[in-house]
N, C-alpha and C positions, 0 to 999 in steps of 0.2 A: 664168923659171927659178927652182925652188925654191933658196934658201937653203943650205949647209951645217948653219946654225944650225937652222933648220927640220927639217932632215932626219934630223941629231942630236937635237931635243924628240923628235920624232916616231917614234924607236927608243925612245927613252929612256922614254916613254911606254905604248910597245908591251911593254915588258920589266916595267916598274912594274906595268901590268894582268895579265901574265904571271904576275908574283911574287904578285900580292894573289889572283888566280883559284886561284894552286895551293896557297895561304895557307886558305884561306875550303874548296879540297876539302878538305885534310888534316884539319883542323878535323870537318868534315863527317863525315868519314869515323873519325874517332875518335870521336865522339860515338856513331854507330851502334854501331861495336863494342861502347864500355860498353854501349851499350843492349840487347845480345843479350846480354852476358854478363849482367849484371843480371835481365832474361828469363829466361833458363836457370836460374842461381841461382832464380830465385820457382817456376818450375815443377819444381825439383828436390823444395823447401820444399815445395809442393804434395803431390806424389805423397809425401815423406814422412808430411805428414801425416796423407793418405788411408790409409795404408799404417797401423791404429791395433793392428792383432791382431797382438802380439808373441810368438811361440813362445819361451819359455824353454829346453824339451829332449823329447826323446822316445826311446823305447825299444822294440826289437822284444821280443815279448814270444813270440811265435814266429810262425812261417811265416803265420798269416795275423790275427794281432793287432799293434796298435798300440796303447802308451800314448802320448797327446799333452800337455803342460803348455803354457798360454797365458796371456797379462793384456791388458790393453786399455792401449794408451798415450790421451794428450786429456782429453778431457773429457766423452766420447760414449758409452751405453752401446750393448754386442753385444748384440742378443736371441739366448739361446743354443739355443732348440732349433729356431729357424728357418737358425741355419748351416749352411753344406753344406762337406762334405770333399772335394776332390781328391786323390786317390793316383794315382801313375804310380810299375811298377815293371818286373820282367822276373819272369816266371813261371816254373814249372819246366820250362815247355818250351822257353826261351829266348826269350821272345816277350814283347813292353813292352805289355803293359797298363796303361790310363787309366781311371780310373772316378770318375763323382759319387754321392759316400753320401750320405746323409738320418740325420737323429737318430730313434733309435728302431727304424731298419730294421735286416736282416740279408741283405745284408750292410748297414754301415753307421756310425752310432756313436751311442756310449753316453755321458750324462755320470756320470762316478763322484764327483766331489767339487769343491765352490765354497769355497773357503777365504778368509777374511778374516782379515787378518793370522796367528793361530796357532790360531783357530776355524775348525769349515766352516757353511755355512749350506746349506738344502735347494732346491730348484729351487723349491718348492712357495710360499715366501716373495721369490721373483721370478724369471721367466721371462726374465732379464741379466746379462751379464759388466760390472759398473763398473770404473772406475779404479781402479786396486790389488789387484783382487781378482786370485785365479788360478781357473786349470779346472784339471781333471784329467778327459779321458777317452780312451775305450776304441774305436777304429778297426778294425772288420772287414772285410777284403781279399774281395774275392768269389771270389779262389782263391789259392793259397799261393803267396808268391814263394819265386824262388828262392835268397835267402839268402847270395846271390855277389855281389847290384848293391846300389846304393845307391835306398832308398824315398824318394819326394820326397811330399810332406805338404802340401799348402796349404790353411789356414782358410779361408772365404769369406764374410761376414756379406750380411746382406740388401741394406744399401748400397754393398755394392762393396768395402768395406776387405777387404783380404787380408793375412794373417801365412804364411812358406812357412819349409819346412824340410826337410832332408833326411838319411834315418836308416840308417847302415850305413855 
């Protein structure tokens, strides 16, 4: 017949692996967590940094013009006549229209002016938005909204960076 003493190690024992097992999860288990949140933090950092076409402001200039101002955040430059525009707005029949413009189409968009610092330069002396530079163009609606919603504006560069905004 077992021991008291025996029987007492043998609890005692049983509770020590108890404590160290649920020691070694906690442990465990907080480790993970930093690890996600850390995770999240990098992929947040990510998509900011993807995210490189920074809209400054824009202006309805009437029922189916847009002026848009942008700059490039990074280090990377935008080719600019290969951008494409998203608009989504409500029409004047009360209806949300969505459209993808092209530069140079009509409907579509125009660039008016590449400014460097308090100069502009011409498209013609590079086909890019660099770093610090701004745009300034001209966004044509394929039909007029109606003047009551809010126009949503999103830049699109060839890589995937997008600047959004929205006007009204």
């Amino acid at each position: 017949m077992p021991s008291e003493v025996t029987i007492t190690g043998a609890i005692v024992a049983f509770v020590l692996m108890s404590l160290i097992v649920a020691g070694v999860s906690l442990i465990v288990t907080a480790v993970l967590v930093l690890h996600n949140q850390a995770t999240a933090s990098l992929e947040k950092e990510a998509l900011a940094a993807h995210q490189m076409i920074l809209v400054l402001n824009g202006t309805i200039v009437n029922s189916t013009a847009l002026r848009i101002n942008f700059t490039v955040r990074g280090v990377s430059l935008i080719p600019l006549t290969a951008m494409q525009v998203v608009v989504r707005y409500v029409n004047t029949l009360n209806e949300t229209e969505t459209y993808l413009l092209n530069y140079g189409s009509n409907p579509g968009w125009l660039l008016d002016a590449i400014y460097v610092g308090n100069t502009t330069r011409s498209l013609s002396s590079g086909d890019y938005l660099a770093p610090g530079e701004k745009a300034e163009i001209t966004v044509t609606l394929p039909t007029p909204s109606s003047g009551t919603q809010p126009i949503l504006v999103i830049l699109v560069s060839p890589s995937g960076s997008k600047g959004e905004y929205a006007l009204g």
